[in-house]
N, C-alpha and C positions, 0 to 999 in steps of 0.2 A: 504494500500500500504506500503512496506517497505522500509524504507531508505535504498540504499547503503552505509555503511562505507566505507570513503575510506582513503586510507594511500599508501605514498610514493612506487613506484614501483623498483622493484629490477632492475639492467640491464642499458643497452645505448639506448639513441635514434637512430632511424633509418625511414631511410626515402626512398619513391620508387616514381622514375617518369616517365611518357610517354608521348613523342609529339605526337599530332594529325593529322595529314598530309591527306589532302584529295586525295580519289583515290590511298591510299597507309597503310600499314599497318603499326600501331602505332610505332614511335621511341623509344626504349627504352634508358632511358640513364643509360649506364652499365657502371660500375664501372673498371676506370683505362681507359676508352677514353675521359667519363666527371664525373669528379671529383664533387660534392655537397661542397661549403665548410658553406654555414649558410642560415638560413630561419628564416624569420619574417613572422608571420603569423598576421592579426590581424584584428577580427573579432567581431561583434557588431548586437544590434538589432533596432539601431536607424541608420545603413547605409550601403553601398556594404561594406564584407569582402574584403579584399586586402590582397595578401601575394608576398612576395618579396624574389627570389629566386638567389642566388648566387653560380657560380660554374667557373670551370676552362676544359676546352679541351685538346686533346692533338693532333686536328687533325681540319681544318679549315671546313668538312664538316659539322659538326653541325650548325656551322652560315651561312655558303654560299650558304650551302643546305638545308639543312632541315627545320631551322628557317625560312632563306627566302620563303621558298615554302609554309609554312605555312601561312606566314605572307601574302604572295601575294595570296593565297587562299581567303580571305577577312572574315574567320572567324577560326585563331589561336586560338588552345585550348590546355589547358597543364593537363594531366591527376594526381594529387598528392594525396598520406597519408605520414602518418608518424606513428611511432607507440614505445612502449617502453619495453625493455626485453632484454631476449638473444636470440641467434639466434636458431631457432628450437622453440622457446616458447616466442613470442613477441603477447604484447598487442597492435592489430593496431585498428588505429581512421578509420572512414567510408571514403570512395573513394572521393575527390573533383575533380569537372569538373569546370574547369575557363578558361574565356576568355583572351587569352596575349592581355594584352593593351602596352604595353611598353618594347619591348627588346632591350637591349643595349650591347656591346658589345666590346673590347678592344683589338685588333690584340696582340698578344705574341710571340715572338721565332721565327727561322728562319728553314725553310729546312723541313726536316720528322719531329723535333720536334715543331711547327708551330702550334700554337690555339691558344684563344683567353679568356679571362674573362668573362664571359658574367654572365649579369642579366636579367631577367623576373620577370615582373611586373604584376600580374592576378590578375582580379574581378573575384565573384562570377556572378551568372545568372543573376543577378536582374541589375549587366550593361548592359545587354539586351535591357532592359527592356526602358533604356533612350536614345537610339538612334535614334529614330524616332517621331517626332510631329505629333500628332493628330488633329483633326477636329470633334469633337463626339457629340451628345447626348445621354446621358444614365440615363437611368429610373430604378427604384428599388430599392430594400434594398443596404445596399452600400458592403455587404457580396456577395451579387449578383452581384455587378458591379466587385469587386476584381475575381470574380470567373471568369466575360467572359472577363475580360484582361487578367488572365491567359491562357486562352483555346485562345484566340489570338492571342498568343506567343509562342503558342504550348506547354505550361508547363501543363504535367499530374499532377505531384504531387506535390499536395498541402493539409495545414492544414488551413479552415480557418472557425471563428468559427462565425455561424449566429449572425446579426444582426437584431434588431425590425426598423420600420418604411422607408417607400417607398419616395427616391429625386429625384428629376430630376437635373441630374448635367451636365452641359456645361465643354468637356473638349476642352478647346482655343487654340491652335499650343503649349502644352503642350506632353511630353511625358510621355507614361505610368508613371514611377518610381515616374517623380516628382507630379501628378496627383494624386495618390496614398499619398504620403506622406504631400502634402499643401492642398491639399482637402480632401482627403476621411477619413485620418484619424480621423480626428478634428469632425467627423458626425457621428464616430460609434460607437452605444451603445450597447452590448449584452442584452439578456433578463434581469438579473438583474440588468438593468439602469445603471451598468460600464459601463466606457469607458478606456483610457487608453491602444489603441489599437498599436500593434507595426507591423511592415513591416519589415521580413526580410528574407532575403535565411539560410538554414543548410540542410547539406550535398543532396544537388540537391533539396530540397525539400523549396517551398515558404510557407512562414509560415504568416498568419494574424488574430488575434487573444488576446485576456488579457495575459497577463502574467502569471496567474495562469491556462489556459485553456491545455493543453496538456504540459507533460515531461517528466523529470526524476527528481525524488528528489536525495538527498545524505548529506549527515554527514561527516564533519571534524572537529577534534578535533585538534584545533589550535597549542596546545601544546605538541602535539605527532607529528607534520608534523617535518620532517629534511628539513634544510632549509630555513624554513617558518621564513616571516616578513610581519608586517600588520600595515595600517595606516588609522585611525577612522579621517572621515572628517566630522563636522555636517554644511549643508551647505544650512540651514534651515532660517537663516538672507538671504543669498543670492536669497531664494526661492520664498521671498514675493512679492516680483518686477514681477514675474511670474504668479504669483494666487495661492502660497499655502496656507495661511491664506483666499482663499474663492475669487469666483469668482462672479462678475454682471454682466451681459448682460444687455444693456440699449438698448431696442429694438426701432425700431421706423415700422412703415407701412404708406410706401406712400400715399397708394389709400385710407385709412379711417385717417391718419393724429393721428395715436393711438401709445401712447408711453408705453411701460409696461417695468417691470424690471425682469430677470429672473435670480436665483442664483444656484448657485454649490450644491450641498447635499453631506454633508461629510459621512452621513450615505450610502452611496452608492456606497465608493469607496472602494478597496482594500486594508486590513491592514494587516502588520508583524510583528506588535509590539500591547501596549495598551499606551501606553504614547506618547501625542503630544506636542510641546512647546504652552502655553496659549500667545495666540493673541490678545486676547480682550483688554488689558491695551494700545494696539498702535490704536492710532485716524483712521477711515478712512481708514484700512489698505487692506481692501479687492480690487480687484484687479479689474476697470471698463472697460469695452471695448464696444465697440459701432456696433450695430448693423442692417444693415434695411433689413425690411422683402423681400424674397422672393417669389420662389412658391413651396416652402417648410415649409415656416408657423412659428410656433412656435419650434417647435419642434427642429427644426435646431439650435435655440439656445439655447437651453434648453443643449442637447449634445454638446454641443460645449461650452459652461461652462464648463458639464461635466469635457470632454476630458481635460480641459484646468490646472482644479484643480488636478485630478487625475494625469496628469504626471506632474504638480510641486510638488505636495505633495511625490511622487514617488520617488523624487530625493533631497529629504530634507538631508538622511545621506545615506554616502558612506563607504564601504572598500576597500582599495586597498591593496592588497595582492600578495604577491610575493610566489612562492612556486616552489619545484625544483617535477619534477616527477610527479603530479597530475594535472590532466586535464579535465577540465569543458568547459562548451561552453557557448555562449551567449545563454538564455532561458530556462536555468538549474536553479534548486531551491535548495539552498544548505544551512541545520543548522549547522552554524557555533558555535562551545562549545569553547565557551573563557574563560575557569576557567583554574587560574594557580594553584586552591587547593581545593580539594574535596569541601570544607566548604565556598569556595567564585567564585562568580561569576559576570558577569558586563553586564550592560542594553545592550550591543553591541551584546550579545549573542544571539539565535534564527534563525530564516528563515532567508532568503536574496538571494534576484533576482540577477542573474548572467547577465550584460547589456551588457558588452564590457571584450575580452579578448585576451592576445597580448601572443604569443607562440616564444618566439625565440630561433633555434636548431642551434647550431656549434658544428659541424663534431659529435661528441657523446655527445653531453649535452643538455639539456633542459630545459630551467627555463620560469615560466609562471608570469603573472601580470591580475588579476583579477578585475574588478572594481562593485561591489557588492552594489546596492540599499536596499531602501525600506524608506518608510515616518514615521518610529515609532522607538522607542524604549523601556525598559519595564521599570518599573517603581518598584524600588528594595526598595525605599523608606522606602511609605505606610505616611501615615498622609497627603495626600492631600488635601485640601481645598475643602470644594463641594458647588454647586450652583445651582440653580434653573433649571431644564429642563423642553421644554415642554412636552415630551416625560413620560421623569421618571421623580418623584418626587426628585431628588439627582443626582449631579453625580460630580464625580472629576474636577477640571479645566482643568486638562492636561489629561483627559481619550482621548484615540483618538477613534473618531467614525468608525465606515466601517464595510465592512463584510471579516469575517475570510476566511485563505485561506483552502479550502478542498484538504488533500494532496490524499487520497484515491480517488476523482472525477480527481484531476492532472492529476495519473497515469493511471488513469483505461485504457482511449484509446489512448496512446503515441503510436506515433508511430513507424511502427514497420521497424527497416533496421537492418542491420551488417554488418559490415567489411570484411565479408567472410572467412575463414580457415584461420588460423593465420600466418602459414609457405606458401601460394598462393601466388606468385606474379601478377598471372592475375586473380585475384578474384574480382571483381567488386562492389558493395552496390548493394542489392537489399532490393529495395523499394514493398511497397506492401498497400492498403487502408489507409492514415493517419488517416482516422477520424473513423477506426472502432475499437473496443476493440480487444485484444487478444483473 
């Protein structure tokens, strides 16, 4: 698979919106009745995107009408992209459909020049998702459970990548979302024993699945972005409280009165780097949580260690990155080249998981804030100390265990959408199979 390089884009931002109106054909809002003056966008893969929409009127029917009939329709939708160029040759992001949770709005001006301020407040699909409590049992893989909440909710497209081993799970006057995220996560392991599984929407499509399972990779070279500012967080002390030094499950079973202990495998989880900070010098540091059996067995804790190590360890170091013109999304895989000279370079350098990412556009400008994972870093050293494994005869103290990420398996079956013709206003995303290859 090939990396996209990418670098700063020539041009303004721009941006297109439509209200959804039932029983009527879409609002657009055109330019010089309502005004756009800024958008926060800000989007993650640990919760709903939220984007936050500000603009000016010049005519009171937008709020009195159109807003309201939407709003009183009992399911307001706000059509938006945005994209960056010039005009005749703009690079646009794929179509988002979001639900208005919160419009607000501020009477202006008197007479024929008479509108108001208004803001819209829209989630992604997956607040759907949380508006209704259930009463459920459900049996199966938990790949299989996430698949018939989706087709319950009427969501076609979806990425979500199988799971081994069959729960019976009680969902309580819980809603799907939160359902999904306090339970099902925490249970699911792909075939190679990861876990570390994430919940989230991008662009219409719900994604469930490793980190590394379906994307886009891409290359930025730090010091050729215009712009660009970047802040190395190692927040690897803060992680252990969590379970990244390693997790226990101290299990117990009612009915035979049998206590076992079951722990994390570092070799199982996902790495970006080869160097971990060495643990073993702090007492007791591994991370206990208590467990009793259900009618799901061993097993259930066994993944649930997993899951538990895998996203502390995940979140050991951070970037945050500021960048004017380049645009990534949460579930993007991006190697970051932090050499400020042919001849040096620094452990920060490498992959890194794109988690959360904040867009915010006034009137033609653009500047993004990126928040960049991964549990490693690399080790530029060399003379590290080795010690006994059971494994190998040798190995470094700070070697970090795991399995490497496949970028050629990432991209093979990403999925496939577009933005549509670049100069369309009514061009839509079209979605097509997520989980089949090209």
């Amino acid at each position: 698979m090939a990396i996209q390089v990418v670098t700063n884009v020539e041009g303004s931002a721009h941006t297109e919106f439509e209200l959804l109106v039932p029983d009527s054909e879409p609002v657009a809002f055109t330019p010089g009745a309502v005004t756009p003056s800024s958008s926060v966008l800000l989007e993650s893969v640990y919760k709903n995107s939220v984007y936050i929409h500000k603009f000016t009127t010049l005519s009171v029917d937008y709020v009195n009408r159109h807003i309201r009939k939407a709003s009183f329709s009992g399911v307001p939708q706000l059509r938006f992209r945005f994209g960056i160029g010039q005009p005749g040759s703009i690079q646009w992001q794929p179509w988002q459909l979001h639900r208005i949770t919160s419009p607000a709005a501020v009477p202006e001006g008197v007479g024929k020049t008479a509108g108001h301020f208004l803001e819209l407040t829209t989630e992604d699909g997956i607040y759907n998702l949380g508006l209704s409590t259930k009463f459920a049992a459900r049996r199966g893989t938990i790949s299989s459970i996430v698949q018939q909440i989706a087709s319950e909710n009427q969501i076609l497209d979806v990425v979500i990548e199988p799971t081994v081993g069959e729960f019976l799970m009680i969902q309580a006057s819980q809603d799907d979302s939160t359902f999904i995220r306090q339970r099902l996560l925490r249970r699911a392991a792909n075939t190679k024993g990861r876990g570390n599984y994430l919940f989230y929407m991008r662009d219409g499509v719900l994604h469930f699945h490793t980190p590394d399972y379906q994307g886009q990779a891409y290359e930025l070279q730090y010091y050729r972005a215009n712009g660009a500012s970047i802040t190395q967080n190692d927040n690897s002390q803060m992680m252990l409280q969590h379970g990244a030094a390693g997790v226990r499950m101290i299990t117990y079973n009612p009915l035979t009165g049998e206590v076992k202990e079951v722990d994390s495998a570092p070799d199982r989880t996902l790495r970006f780097g080869n160097v971990i900070p060495d643990y073993s010098t702090i007492s007791q540091v591994q991370t206990n949580v208590p467990y009793h059996h259900s009618a799901n067995g061993i097993e259930e804790a066994v993944n649930i260690a997993q899951n538990t190590y895998d996203n502390a360890r995940m979140q050991c170091f951070k970037l945050s990155m500021e960048l004017d013109k380049i645009i990534f999304h949460p579930g993007d895989i991006v190697r970051v080249v932090l050499a400020p000279s042919q001849d040096k370079t620094t452990p920060w350098s490498g992959l890194w998981f794109v988690a959360e990412a904040s867009h915010n556009i006034v009137k033609s400008a653009i500047r993004s804030t990126y928040v960049m994972q991964r549990g490693e870093l690399f080790n530029l050293l060399g003379g590290q100390k080795t010690v006994a494994d059971n494994q190998r005869a040798l190995r470094s103290e700070q070697e970090a265990p795991g399995q490497d990420i496949n970028l050629a398996e990432f991209g093979s079956s990403q999925l496939t959408k577009g933005a549509g013709p670049q100069v369309a206003s009514k061009t839509f995303s079209v979605v097509r199979d997520p989980n089949k290859a090209r």
